[in-house]
C-alpha positions as CSV (number, residue, x, y, z in Angstrom):
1,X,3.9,-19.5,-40.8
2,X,1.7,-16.5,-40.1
3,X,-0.8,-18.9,-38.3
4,X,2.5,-19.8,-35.6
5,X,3.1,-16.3,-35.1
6,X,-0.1,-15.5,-33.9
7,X,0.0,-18.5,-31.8
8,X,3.2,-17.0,-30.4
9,X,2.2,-13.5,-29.9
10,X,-1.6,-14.8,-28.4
11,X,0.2,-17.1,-25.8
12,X,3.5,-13.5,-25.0
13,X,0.3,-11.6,-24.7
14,X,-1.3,-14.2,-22.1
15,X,1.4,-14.4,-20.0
16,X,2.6,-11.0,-19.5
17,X,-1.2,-10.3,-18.5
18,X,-1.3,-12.7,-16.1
19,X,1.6,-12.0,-14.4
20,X,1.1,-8.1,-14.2
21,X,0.4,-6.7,-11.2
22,X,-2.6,-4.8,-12.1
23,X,-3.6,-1.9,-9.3
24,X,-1.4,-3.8,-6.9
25,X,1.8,-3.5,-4.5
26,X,4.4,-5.9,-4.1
27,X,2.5,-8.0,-1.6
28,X,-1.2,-7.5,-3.0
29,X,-2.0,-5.6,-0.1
30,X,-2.5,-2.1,-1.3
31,X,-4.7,-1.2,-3.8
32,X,-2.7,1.5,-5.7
33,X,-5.9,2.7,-7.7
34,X,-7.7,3.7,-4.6
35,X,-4.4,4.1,-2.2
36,X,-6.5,2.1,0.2
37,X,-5.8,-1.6,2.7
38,X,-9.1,-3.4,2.0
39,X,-10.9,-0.1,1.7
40,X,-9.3,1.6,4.3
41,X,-7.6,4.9,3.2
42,X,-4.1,4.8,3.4
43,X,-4.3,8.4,4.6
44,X,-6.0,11.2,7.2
45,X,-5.8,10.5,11.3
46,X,-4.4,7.7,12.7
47,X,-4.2,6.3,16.0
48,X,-1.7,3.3,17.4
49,X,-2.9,0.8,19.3
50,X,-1.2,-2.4,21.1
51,X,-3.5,-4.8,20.0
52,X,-6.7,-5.0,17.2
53,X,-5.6,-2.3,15.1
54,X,-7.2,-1.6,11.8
55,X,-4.2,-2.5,10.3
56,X,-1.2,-4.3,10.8
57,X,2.0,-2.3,9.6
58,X,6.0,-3.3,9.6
59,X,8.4,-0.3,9.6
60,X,11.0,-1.1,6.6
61,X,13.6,0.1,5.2
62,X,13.2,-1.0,1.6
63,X,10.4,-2.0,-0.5
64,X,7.7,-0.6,1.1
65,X,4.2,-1.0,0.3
66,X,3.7,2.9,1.3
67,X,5.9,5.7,1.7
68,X,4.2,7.4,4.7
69,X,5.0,11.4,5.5
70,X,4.1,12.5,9.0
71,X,2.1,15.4,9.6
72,X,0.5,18.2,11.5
73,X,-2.5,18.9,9.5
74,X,-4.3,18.1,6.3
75,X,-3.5,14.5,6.2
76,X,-5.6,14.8,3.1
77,X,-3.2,12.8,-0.2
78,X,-2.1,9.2,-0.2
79,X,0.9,8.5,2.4
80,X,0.2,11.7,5.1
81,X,-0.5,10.8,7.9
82,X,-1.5,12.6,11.0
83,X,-1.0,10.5,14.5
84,X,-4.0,11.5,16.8
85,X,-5.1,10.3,20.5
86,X,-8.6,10.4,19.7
87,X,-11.1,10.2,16.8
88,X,-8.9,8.2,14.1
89,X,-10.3,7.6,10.7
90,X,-8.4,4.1,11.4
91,X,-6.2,2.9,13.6
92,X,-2.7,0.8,13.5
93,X,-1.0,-1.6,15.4
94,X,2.8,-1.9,14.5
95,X,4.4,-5.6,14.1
96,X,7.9,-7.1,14.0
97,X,6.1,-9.5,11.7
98,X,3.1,-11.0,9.9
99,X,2.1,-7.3,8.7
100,X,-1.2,-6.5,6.2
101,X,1.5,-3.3,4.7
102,X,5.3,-2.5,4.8
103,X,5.9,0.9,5.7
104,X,8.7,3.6,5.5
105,X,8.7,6.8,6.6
106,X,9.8,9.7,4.6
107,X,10.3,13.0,4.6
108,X,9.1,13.9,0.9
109,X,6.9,12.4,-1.7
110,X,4.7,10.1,0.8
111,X,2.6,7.7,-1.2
112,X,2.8,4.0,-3.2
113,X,6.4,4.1,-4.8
């Protein structure tokens, strides 16, 4: 009997691991460790472009992979960001679909939710 329960726990054990979502968003996109799109920092000065941006992001309403907080200086934690014309540490292009993140913009507590 004891030998089945082990059995039992090793195989609950197995599958909650496999199905966590270790240092991920919702859509695997955003590393939440690191706050960062395939090691781009998901923070500091950021231009938008029409075309070829860094990264693709959706505006959403829900479910976001980043809560992003507009700012005017010292775009320095995860989420602040500070639109520039010139000298971005990346750059963004914003889509209607097919988007590397989901954003939404917030007034308070930018960051992963």
């Amino acid at each position: 009997m004891t030998n089945k329960l082990w059995i039992l726990s090793l195989a609950l054990i197995t599958t909650i691991v496999l199905n966590a979502k270790v240092g991920r968003s919702d859509t695997g996109n955003v590393d939440r460790q690191t706050c960062s799109y395939n090691g781009i920092p998901l923070f500091g000065k950021i231009e938008i472009v029409e075309s070829s941006g860094d990264i693709a992001v959706q505006i959403v309403d829900s479910f976001p992979d980043l809560n992003v907080k507009v700012v005017e200086n010292f775009p320095d934690e995860c989420g602040k960001w500070e639109f520039v014309d010139s000298f971005p540490d990346f750059t963004v292009e914003f889509v209607e679909s097919s988007a590397d993140i989901d954003i939404k913009f917030v007034d308070s507590f930018p960051g992963i939710p």
